[in-house]
DSSP file (Angstrom, degrees, kcal/mol; ACC not computed):
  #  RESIDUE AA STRUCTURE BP1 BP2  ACC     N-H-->O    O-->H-N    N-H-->O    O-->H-N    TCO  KAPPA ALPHA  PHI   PSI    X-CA   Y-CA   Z-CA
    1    1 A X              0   0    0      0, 0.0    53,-0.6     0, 0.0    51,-0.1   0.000 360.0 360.0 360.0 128.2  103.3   74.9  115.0
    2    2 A X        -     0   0    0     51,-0.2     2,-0.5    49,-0.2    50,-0.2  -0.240 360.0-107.1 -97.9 179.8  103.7   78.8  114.2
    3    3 A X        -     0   0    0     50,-0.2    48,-1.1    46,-0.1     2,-0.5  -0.759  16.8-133.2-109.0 157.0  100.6   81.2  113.5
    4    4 A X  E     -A   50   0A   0     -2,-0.5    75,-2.3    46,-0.2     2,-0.2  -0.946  25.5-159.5 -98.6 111.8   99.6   82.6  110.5
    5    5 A X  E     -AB  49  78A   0     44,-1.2    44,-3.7    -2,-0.5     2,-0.3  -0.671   9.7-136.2 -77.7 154.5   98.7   86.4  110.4
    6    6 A X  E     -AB  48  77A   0     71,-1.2     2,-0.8    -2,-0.2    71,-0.5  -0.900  16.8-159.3-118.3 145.6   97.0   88.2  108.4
    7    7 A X  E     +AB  47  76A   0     40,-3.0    40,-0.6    -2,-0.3     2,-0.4  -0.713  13.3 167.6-106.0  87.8   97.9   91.5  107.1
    8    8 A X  E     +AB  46  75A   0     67,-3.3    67,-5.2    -2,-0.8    38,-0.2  -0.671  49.7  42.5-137.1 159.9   96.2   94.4  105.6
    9    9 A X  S    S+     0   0    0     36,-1.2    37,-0.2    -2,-0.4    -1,-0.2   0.487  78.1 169.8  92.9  22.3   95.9   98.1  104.5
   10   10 A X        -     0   0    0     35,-1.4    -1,-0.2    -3,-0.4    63,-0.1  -0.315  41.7 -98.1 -52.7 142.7   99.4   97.3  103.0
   11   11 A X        -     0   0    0      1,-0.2     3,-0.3    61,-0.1    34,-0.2  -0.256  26.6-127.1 -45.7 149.9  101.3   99.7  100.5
   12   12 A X  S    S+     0   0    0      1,-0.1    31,-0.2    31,-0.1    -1,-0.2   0.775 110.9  57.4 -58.4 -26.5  100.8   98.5   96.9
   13   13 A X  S    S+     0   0    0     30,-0.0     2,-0.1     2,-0.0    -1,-0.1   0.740  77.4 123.4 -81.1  -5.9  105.0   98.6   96.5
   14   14 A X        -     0   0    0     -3,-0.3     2,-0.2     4,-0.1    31,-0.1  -0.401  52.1-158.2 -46.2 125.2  105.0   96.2   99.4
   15   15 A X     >  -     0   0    0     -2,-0.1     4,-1.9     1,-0.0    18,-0.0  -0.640  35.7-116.0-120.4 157.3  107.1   92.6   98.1
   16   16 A X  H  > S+     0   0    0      1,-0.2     4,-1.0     2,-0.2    16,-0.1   0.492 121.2  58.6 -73.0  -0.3  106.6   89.3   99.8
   17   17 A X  H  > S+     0   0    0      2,-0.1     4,-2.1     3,-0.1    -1,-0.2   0.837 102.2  43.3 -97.5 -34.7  110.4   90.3  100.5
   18   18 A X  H  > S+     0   0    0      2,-0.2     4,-2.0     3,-0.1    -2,-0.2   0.916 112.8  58.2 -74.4 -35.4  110.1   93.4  102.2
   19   19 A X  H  X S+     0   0    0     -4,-1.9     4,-0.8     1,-0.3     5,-0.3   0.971 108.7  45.3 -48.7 -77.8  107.0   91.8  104.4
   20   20 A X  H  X S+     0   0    0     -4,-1.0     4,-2.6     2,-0.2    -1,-0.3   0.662 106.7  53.6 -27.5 -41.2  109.0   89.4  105.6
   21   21 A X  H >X S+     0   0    0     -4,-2.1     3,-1.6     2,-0.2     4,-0.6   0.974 111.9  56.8 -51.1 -70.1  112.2   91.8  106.4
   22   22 A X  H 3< S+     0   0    0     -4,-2.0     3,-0.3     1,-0.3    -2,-0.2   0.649 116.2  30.9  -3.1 -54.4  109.2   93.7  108.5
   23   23 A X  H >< S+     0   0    0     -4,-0.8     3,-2.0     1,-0.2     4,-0.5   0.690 103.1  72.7-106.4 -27.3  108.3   90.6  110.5
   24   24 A X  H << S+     0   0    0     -4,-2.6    -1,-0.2    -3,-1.6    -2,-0.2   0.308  84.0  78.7 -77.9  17.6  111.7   88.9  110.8
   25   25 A X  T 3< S+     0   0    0     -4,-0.6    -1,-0.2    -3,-0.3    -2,-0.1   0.487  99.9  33.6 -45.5 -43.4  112.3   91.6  113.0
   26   26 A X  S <  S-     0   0    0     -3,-2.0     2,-0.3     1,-0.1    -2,-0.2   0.335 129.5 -36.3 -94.1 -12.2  110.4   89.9  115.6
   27   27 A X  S    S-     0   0    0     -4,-0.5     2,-0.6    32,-0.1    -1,-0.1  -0.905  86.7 -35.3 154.3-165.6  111.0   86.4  115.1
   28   28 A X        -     0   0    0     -2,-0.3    24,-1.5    -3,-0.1     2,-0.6  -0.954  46.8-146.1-128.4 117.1  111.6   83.8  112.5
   29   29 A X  E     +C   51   0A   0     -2,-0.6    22,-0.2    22,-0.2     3,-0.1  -0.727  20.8 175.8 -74.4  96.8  109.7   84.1  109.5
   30   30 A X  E    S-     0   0A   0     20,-3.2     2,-0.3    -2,-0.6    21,-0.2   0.935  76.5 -12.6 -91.6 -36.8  108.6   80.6  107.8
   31   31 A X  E     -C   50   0A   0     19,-0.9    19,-2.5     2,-0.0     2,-0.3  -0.980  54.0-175.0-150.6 136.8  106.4   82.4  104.8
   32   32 A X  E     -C   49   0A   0     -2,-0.3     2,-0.4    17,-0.2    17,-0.2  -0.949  13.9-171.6-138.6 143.6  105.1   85.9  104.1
   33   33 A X  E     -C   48   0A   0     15,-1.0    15,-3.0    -2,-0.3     2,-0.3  -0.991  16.2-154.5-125.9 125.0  102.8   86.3  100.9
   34   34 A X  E     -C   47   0A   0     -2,-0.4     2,-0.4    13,-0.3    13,-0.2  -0.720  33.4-120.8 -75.3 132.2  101.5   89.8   99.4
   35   35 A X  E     -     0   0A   0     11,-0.5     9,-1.8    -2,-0.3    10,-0.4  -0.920  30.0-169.1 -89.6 127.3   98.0   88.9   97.3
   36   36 A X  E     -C   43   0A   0     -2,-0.4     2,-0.3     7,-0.3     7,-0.2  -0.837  26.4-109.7-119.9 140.8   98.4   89.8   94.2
   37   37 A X     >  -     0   0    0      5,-2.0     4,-3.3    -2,-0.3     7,-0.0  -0.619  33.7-129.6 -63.8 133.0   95.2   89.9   91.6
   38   38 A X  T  4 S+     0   0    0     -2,-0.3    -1,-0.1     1,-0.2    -3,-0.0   0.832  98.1  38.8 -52.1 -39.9   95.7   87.0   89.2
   39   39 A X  T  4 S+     0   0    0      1,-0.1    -1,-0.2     2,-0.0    -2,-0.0   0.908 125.3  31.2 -94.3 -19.5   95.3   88.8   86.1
   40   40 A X  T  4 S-     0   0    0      2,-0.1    -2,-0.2     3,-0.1    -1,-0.1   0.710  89.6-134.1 -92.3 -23.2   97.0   92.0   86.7
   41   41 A X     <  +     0   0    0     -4,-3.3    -3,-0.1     1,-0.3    -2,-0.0   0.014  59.6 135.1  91.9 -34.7   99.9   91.0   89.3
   42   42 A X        -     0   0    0     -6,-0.1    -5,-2.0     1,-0.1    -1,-0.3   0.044  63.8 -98.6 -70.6-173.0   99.2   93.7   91.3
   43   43 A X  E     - C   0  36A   0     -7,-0.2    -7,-0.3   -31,-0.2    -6,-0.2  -0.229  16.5-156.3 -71.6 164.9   98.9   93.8   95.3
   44   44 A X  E     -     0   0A   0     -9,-1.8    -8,-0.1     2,-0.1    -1,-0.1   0.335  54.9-100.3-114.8  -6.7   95.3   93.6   96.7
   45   45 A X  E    S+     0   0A   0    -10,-0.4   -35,-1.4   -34,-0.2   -36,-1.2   0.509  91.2  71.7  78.5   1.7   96.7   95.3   99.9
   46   46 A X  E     +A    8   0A   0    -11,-0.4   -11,-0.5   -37,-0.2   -38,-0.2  -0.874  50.0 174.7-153.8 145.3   97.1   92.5  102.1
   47   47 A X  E     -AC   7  34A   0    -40,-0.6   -40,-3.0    -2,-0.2     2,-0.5  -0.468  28.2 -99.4-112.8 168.7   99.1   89.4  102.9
   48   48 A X  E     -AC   6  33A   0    -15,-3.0   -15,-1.0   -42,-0.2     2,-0.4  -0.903  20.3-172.9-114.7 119.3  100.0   86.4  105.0
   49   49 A X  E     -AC   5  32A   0    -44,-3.7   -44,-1.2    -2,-0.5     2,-1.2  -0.835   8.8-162.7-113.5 115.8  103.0   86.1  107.5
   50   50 A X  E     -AC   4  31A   0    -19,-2.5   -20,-3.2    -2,-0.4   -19,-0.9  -0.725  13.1-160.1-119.1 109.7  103.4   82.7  108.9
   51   51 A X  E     - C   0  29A   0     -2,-1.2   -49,-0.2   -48,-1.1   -22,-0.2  -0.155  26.3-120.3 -67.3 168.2  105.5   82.9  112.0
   52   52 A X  S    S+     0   0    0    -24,-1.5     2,-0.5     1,-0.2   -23,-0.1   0.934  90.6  19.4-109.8 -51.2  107.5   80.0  113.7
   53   53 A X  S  > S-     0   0    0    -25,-0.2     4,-2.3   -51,-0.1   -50,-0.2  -0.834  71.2-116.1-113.6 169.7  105.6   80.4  117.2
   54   54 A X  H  > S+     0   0    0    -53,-0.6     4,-2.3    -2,-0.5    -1,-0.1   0.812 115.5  56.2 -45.5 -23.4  102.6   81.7  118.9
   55   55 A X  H  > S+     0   0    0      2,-0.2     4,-2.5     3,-0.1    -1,-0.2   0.916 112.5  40.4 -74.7 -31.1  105.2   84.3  121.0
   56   56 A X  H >> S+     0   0    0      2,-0.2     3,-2.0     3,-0.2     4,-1.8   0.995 111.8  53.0 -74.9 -44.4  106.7   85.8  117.9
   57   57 A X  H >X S+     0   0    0     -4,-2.3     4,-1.1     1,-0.3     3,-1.1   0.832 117.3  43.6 -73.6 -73.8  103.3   85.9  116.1
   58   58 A X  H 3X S+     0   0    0     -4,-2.3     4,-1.2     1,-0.3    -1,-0.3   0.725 116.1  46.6 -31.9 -30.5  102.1   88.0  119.7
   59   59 A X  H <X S+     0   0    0     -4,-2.5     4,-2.1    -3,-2.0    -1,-0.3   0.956 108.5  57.1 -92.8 -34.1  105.0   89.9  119.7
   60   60 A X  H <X S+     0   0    0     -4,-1.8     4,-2.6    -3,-1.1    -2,-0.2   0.738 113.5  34.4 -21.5 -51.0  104.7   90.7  116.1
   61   61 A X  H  X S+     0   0    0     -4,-1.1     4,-1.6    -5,-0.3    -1,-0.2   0.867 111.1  63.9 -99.0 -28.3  101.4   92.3  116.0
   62   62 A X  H  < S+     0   0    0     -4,-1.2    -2,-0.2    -5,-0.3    -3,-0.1   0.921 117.0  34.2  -2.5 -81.1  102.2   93.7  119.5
   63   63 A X  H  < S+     0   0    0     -4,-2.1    -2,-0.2     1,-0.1    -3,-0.2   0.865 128.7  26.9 -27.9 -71.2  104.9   95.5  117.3
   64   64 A X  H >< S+     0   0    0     -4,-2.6     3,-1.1    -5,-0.1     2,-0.6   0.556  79.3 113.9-110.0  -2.9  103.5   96.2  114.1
   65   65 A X  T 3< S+     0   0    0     -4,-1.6    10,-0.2     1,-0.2    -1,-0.1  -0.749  94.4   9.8 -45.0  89.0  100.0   96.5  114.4
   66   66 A X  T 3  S+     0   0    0      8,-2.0    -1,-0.2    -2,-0.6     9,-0.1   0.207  93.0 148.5  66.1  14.4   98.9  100.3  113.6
   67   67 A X    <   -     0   0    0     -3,-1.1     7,-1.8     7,-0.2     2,-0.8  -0.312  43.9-129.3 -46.2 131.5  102.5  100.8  112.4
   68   68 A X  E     +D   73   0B   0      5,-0.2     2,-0.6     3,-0.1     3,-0.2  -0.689  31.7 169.6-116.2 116.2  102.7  103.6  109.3
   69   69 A X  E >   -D   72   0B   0      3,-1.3     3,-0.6    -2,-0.8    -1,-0.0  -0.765  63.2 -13.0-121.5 123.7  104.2  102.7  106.9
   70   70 A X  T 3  S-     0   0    0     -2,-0.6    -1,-0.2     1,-0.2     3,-0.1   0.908 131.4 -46.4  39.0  41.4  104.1  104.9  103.5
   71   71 A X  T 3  S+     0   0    0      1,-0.3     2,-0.4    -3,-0.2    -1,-0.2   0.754 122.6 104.0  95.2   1.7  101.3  106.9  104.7
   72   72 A X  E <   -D   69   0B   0     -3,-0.6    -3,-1.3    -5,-0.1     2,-0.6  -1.000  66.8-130.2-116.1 137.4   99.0  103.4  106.1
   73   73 A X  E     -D   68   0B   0     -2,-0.4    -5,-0.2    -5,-0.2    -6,-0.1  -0.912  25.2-136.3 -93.9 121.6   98.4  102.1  109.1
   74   74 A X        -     0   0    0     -7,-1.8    -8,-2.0    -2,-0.6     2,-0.6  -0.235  17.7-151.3 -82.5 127.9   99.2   98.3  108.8
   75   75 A X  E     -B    8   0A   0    -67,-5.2   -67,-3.3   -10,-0.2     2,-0.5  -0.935  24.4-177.9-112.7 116.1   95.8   95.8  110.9
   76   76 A X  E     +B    7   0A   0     -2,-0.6     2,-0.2   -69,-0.3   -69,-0.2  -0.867  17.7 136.8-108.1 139.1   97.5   92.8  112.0
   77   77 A X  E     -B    6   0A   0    -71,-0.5   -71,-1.2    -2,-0.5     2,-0.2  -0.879  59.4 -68.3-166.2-159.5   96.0   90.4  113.5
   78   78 A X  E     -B    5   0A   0    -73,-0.2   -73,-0.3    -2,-0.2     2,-0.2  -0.746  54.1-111.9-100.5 174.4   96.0   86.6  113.3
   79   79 A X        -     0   0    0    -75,-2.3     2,-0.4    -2,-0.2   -75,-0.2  -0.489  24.5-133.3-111.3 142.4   94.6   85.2  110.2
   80   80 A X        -     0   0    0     -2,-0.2     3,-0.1     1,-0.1     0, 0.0  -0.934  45.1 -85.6-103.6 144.3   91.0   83.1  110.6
   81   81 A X        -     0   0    0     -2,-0.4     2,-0.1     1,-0.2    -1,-0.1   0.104  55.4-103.3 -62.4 139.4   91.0   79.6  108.7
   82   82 A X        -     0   0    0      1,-0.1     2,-0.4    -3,-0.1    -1,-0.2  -0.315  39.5-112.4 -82.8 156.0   90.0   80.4  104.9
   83   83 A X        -     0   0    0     -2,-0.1     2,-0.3    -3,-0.1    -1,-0.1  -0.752  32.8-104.2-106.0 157.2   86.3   79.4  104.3
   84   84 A X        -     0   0    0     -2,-0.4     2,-0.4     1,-0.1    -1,-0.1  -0.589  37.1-142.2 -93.7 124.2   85.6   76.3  101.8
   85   85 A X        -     0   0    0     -2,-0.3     2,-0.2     1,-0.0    -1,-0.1  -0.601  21.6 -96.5 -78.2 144.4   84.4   77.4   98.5
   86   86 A X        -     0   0    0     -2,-0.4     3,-0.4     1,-0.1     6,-0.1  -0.622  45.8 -98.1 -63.2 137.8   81.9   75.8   96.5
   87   87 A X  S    S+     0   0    0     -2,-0.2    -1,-0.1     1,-0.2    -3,-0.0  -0.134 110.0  23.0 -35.9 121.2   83.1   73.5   93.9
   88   88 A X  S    S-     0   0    0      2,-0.0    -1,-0.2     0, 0.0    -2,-0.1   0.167  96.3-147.5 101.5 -29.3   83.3   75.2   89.7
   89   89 A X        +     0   0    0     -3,-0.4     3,-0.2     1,-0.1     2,-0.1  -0.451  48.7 128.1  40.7-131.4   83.4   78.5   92.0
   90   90 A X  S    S-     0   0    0      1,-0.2     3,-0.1     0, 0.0    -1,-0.1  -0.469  76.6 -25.0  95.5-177.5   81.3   81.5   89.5
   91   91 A X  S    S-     0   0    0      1,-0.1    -1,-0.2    -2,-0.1    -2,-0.1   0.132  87.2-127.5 -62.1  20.9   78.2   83.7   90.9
   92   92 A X        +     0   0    0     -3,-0.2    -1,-0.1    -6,-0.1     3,-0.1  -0.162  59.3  86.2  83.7-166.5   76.9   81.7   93.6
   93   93 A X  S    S-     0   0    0      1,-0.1     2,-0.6    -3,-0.1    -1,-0.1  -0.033  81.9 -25.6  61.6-167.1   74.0   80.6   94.3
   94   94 A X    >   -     0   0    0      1,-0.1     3,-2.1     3,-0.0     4,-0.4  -0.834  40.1-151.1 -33.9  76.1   71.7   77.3   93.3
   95   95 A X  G >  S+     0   0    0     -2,-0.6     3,-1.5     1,-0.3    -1,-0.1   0.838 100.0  54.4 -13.8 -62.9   72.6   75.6   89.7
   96   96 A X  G 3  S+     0   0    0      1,-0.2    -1,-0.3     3,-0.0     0, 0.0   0.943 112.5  43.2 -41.9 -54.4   68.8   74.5   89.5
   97   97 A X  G <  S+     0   0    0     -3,-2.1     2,-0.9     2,-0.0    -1,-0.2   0.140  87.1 108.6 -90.7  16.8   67.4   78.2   90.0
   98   98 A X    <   -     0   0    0     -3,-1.5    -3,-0.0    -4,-0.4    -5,-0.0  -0.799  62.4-123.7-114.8 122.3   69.7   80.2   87.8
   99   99 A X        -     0   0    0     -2,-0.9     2,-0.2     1,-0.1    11,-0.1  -0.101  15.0-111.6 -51.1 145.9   68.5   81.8   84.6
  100  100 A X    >   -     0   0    0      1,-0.2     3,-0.7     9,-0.1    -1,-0.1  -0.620  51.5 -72.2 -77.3 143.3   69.5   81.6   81.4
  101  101 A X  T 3  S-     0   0    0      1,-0.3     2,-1.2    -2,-0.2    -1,-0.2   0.109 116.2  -2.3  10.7 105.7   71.2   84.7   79.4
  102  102 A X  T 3  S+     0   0    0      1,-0.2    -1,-0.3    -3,-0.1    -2,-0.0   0.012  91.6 149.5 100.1 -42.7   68.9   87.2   78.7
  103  103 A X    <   -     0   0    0     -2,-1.2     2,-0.5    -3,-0.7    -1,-0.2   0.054  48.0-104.9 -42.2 143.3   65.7   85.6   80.1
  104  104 A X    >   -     0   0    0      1,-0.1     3,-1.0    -3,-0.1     4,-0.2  -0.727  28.7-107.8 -90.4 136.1   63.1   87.8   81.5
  105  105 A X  T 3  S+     0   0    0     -2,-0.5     2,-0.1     1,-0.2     4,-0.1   0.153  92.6   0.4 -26.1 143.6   62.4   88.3   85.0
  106  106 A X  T 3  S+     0   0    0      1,-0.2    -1,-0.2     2,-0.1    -2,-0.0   0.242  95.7 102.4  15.1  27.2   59.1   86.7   86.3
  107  107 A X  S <  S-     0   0    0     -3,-1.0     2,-0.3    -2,-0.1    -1,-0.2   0.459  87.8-120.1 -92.0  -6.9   58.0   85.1   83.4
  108  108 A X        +     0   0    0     -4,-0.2    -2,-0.1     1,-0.2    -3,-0.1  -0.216  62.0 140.2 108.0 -50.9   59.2   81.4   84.4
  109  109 A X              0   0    0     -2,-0.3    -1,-0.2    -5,-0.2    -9,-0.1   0.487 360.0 360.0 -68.3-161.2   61.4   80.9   81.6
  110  110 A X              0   0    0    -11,-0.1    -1,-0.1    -9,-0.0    -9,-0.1   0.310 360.0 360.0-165.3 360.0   64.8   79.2   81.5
């Protein structure tokens, strides 16, 4: 089982191809993903690299952790298990307690 790192303060021109060159450097590269915003395409500034064991992923951010690369210094580190979203996803909060459009504040309505 390899590790997953996580990657950030990435260039925007960064490609899920060039990450990978980056990291296959160290080791054997099973996936690296640039986040891209859904509606625009562009980078968000960080990605996922999922190395083939726990030594390359140590020697990887060993390596490339505060590395500068166009003018950033790249924060590697390993990637913490994504948190479970709520179901419908939206603003948050309690379905029961959320106002309707337009309703005014502390009057009760709904």
């Amino acid at each position: 089982m390899g590790k997953r790192l996580y990657v950030g303060n990435l260039p925007y021109s960064v490609t899920d191809e060039k990450l990978s060159e980056m990291f296959s450097q160290h080791g054997t590269v099973e996936s690296a993903r640039v986040i891209t915003d859904k509606y625009s395409g562009r980078s968000k500034g960080f990605g996922f690299v999922e190395m083939t064991t726990d030594d390359e992923a140590r020697v990887a951010i060993e390596k490339i952790n505060g590395q500068e690369i166009e003018g950033r210094k790249l924060n590697v580190n390993e990637a913490r298990p994504q948190e479970e979203r709520a179901p419908g996803g939206g603003g948050g909060g309690d379905r029961n307690n959320r106002r309707s459009f337009g309703a005014k504040r502390g009057f009760g309505s709904r």
